[in-house]
N, C-alpha and C positions, 0 to 999 in steps of 0.2 A: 942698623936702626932705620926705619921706614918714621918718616912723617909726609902729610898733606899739608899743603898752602893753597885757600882758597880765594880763586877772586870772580868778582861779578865780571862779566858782560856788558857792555853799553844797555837802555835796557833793563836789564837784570831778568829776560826770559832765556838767558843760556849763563850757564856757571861751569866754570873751568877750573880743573884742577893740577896741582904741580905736586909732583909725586917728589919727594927726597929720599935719595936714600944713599946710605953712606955720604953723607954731605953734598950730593952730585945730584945736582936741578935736572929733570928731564923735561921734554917739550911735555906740557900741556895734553891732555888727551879731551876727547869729549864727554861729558856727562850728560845724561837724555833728561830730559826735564817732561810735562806733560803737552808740551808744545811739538818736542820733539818727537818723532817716529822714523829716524833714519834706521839704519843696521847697527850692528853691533858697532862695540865702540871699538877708535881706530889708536892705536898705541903705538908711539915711535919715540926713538932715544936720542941724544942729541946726536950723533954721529950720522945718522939716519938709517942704520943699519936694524936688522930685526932682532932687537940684543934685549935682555932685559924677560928671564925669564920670569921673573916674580911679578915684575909689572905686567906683564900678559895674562897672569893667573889669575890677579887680583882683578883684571877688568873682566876677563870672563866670568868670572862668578859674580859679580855686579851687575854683569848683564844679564846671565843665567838667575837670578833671583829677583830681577824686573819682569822675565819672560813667567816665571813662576808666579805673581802677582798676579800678572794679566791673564795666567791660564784659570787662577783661582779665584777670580772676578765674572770670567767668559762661564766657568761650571756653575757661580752659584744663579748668573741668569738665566741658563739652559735648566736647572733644576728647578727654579722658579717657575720656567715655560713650562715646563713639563709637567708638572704640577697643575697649573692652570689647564693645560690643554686634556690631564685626567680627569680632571672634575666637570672639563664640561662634556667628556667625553659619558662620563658618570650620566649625569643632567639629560643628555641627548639620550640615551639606553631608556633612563626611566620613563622618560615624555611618549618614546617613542612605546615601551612593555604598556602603558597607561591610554596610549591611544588605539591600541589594538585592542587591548580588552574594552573597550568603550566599543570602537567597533564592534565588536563581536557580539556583546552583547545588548547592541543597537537591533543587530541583525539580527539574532535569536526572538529577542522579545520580536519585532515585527514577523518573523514567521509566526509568531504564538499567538499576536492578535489577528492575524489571517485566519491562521485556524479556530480561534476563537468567534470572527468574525464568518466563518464559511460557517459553523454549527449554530451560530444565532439565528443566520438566517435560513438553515434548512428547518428549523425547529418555529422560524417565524412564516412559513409557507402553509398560507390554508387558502381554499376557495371562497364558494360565494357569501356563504351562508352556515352557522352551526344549529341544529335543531337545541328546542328547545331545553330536551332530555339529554344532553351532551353538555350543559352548562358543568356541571364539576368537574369533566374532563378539560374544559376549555378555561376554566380560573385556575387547574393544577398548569396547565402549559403557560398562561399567563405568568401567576409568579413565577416558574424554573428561568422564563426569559427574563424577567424582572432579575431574578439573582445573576444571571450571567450577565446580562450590563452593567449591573452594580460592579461584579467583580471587573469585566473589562475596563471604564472609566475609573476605579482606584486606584491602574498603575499607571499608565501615560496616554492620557485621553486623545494627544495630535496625534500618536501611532493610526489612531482606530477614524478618527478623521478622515487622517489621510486617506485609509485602507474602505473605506464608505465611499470617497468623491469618487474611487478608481471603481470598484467595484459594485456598484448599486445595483438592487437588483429588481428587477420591473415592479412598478408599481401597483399594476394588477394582478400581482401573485405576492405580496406583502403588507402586512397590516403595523400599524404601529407599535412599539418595542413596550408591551407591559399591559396595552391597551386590555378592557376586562370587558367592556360594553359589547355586549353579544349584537347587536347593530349593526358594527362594524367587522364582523366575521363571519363569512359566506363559505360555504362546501356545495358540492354536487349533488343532486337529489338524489334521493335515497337508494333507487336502482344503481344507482350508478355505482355508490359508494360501498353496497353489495358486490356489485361484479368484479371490483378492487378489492373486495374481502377474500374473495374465492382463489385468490391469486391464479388469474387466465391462463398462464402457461400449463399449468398442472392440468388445470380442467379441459384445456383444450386437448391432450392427452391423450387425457381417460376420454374423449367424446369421438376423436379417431380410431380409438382403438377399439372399441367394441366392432364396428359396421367392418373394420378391417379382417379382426378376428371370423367374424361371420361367412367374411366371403374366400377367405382361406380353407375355413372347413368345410364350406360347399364344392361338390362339385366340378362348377364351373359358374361362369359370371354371368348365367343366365336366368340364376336366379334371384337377378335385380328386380325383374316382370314379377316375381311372385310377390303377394302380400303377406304369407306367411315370413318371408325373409325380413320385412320393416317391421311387423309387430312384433316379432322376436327381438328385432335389435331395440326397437323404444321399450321396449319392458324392461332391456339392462340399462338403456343408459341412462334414464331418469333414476332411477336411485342410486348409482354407481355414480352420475355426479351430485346427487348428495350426500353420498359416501365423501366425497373427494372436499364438498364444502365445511364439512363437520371435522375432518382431520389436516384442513390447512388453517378452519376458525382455530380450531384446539389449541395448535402450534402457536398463533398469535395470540391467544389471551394469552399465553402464561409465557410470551416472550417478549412483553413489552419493553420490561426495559431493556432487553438487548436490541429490540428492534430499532431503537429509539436512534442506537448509533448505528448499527449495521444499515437496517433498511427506516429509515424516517419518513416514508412519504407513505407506505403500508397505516392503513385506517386509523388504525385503536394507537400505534404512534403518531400520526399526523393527526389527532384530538379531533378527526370528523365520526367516529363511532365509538360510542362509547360501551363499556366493559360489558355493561350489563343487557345493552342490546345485540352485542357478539354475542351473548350465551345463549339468550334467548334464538338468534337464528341457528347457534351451532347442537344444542339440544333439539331443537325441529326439526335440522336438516337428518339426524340421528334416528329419532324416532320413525321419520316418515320413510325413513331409506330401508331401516330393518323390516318395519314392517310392509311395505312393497316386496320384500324378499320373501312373505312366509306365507304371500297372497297365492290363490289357484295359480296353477300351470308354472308358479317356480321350480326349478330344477337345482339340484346338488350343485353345479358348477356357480349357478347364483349365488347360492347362500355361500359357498364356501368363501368367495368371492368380496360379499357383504360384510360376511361375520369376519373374516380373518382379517381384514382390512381395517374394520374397526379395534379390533383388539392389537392388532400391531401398533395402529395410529394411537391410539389411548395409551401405550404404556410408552410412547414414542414423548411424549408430549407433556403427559401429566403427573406428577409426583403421588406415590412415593416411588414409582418405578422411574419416570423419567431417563427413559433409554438414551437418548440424546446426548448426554454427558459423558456415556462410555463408546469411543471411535467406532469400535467392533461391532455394538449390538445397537448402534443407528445405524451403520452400513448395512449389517443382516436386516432390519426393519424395511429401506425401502429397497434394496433387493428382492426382499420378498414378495413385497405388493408390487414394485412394478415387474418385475420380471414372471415370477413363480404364478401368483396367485391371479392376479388380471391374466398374463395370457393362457395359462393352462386351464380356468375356471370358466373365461367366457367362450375359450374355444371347445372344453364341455359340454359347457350350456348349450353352444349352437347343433353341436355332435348331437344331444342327447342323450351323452355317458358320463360318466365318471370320472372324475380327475383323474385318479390314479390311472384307470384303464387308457387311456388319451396319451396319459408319458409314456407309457408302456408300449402300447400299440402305435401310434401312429408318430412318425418319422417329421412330419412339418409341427406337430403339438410341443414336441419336444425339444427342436432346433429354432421354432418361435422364442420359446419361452428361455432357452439356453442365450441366446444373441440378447435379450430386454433383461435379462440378469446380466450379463455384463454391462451391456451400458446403463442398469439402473447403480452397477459402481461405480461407475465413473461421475455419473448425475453425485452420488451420496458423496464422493472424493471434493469434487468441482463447488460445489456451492457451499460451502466451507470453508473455498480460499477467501474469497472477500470480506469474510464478516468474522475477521483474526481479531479486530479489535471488542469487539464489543463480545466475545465469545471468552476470551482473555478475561475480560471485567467479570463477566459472571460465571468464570470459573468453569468451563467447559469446557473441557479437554480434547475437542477434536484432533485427527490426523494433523492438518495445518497448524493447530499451537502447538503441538509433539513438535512434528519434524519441519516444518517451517513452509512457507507459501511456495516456495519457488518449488520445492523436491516434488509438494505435490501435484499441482498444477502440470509440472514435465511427467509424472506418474499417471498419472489421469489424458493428457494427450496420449502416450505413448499409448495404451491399454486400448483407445477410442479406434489409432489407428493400427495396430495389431487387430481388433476386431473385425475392420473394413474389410482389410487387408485377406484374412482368412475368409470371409465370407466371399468375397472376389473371385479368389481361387477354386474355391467348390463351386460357386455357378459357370465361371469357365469352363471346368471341368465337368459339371453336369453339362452346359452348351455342346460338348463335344460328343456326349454319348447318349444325347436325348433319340427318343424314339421315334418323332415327331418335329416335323419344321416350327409348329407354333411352341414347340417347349423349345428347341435351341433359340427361338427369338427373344424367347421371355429369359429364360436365364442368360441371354449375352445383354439382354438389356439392364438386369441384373446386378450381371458384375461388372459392368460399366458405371452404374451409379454407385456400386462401392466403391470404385477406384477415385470416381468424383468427390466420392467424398472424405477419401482418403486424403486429395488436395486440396479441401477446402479446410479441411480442421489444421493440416500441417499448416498451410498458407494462413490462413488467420491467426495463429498462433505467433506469428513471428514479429510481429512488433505489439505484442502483447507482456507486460510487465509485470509478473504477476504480484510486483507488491504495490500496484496500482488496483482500488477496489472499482470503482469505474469500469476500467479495461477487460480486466477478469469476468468483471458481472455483463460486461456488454458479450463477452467470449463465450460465458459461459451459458446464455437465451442464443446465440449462435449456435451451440448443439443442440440446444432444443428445439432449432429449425429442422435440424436433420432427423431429430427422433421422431417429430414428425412428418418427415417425408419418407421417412422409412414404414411408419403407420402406412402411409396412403400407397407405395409401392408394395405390400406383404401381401394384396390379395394375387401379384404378378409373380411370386416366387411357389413354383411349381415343378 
């Protein structure tokens, strides 16, 4: 029989116990109290010897069941921690998922009123003065600005603030945001805003290429001295660039709105001419140009020249046929006119023969107009890349929205300089077997400015983007450098 005798301590922060058993008092052992934290408890019998196997057992599992306490005290504050340290682990996840979308779409809307704010103010860009007949064009541009501020200032007006202190744009080329008082709205006089209409590149073109033509199918370059050689060429080029003003007007009246985003600084978009004074110059420049074509001393290569140009342009342009929509048969369009029709027509006209007879018979007629039909593809490929957006909006399907900017743009260099490149070779190659010292000098001169310009179109191309509209469009009046220096070199290829 086991019994316990317990007594206090001096104190009473240690309590001591007297195990009996079988009648027989053993020492004392220690019992741990909350003061205490020594080791296990220490058990001895009165002999002093390590006897007393029950008494051993019984302190072990005393012990063993304090140690278990304590372990199931230390778990439930570790689960506790842990817990806590979930939650805020939680708390910290969400703060941080809540402040990246905040960022983000911090960042998003400030690109949107950038861009919102770049198109205000290409669209707030006018000169000196609007004439007085241009007022309905200038209250529709009014409100569409009036509506875009509205909408900008309805979502977060410091974005647009801000994005105005950084970027203002000179005060003498900006008028006030809604402003309707024609007063305060100035354009270029009216010559001017004509010669803006005609889009210069084109026209400058067509005004090389006649006197080029002419002196390719002369002879020799002697006949600069004759006066038959200028009246001949001023009789094509005055109606052939009013040919050229009548089908790049055409193309702008009925592409306003797309010009609006592609090209905004072009007239009848930039609100300095208005609709009805483009037609009126694009019907005179029509009239005046066919009929110069039907006057004495025109020849076939003229009219074909005038007429085909016209009816290409026209179904190019104007609904219900509006060519322009389908990739293929706007490519065919200005392939035709620049390549086919301009050189095989005015080099007719200089010959005084027949188109047909010119391709047929004569060798420079045919490899003229072969070299300006490739690169009028590449012209018809190239100015297409830039104006992906606003081409997209009105449902135009060029090459560029099919296959995308970059494919074509790399299609259209490559094609430009494959062209160089083959023409190179042939005047080489004519240099080599020319008859004459002045023909090996002319065709090595030849194919040295193909090769030139083999590296100019590659070298320019290379830090060119092509889903940058800027870049492309600045790349793309960079081969219209070349198309006309290739004009002014054609009367030297011999």
């Amino acid at each position: 029989m086991i019994k316990y005798r317990t007594e206090l301590a001096v104190g009473g922060s240690r309590r001591f116990e007297h195990l009996i058993v079988s009648g027989r008092i053993f020492k004392p052992f220690l019992y741990c109290e909350k003061e205490s934290t020594d080791a296990l408890p220490r058990v001895a019998d009165d002999d002093g010897n390590r006897k007393g196997l029950r008494h051993k057992i019984l302190g072990s599992s005393t012990a063993l069941s304090y140690s278990l306490q304590k372990l199931q005290k230390g778990l439930k504050v570790a689960m506790a921690t842990a817990r806590c340290l979930l939650k805020a682990a939680v708390l910290l996840s969400i703060c941080l998922e809540h402040g990246a979308a905040f960022s983000t779409r911090s960042l998003e809307f400030q690109m949107q009123q950038k861009q919102q704010h770049r198109h205000l103010t290409r669209q707030s860009v006018i000169f000196r003065s609007l004439p007085r007949s241009s007022l309905e064009s200038q209250t529709e541009l009014s409100v569409s600005i009036q509506q875009q501020e509205a909408a900008t200032s309805a979502a977060e007006p410091i974005f647009l603030i801000e994005e105005l202190d950084v970027a203002q744009p000179p005060k003498t080329e900006q008028i006030t945001v809604g402003a309707t008082d024609s007063k305060s709205i100035k354009k270029p006089p009216f010559p001017i805003v004509v010669w803006r209409f005609t889009r210069p590149h084109t026209l400058i073109g067509s005004a090389l290429a006649i006197p080029a033509l002419h002196l390719l199918a002369a002879p020799s370059l002697s006949v600069l001295a004759q006066s038959s050689f200028w009246s001949s060429t001023l009789f094509c080029v005055v109606p052939s660039l009013l040919m050229n003003l009548y089908i790049t007007g055409l193309n702008q009246i009925t592409d306003v709105e797309i010009d609006k985003i592609n090209k905004p600084n072009l007239p009848i978009a930039a609100g300095i001419l208005s609709k009805k004074d483009a037609t009126i110059i694009v019907i005179t420049s029509l009239i005046a140009s066919l009929s110069m074509g039907m006057l004495p001393g025109s020849s076939q290569g003229l009219r074909v020249a005038l007429w085909g140009s016209a009816i290409l342009g026209t179904m190019y342009s104007l609904p219900p046929f509006r060519l322009k929509r389908f990739p293929l048969w706007a490519a065919f369009c200005i392939v035709a006119v620049r390549g086919t029709i301009i050189n095989a027509s005015f080099y007719a006209h200089a010959k005084q023969l027949g188109v047909m007879a010119c391709l047929k018979q004569d060798p420079a007629c045919l490899l003229s107009s072969l070299f300006y039909c490739v690169f009028g593809v590449v012209i018809a490929l190239m100015k297409d890349v830039p104006d992906v957006a606003g081409d997209v909006r009105s449902n135009v399907r060029t090459f560029s929205v099919r296959l995308g900017q970059k494919r074509i743009f790399q299609v259209g260099k490559n094609i430009l300089i494959g062209l160089f490149g083959a023409f190179a070779g042939g005047f080489v190659r004519g240099a080599v077997n020319a008859p004459t010292t002045a023909l090996t000098v002319c065709r090595s001169i030849m194919g040295a400015s193909c090769v030139a310009a083999m590296v100019s179109v590659q070298g320019a191309a290379r830090n060119v983007d092509p889903m940058d509209s800027k870049q492309v469009y600045k790349y793309y009046m960079h081969l219209w450098k070349w198309f006309y220096l290739s004009y002014l070199s054609l009367p030297f290829a011999r």
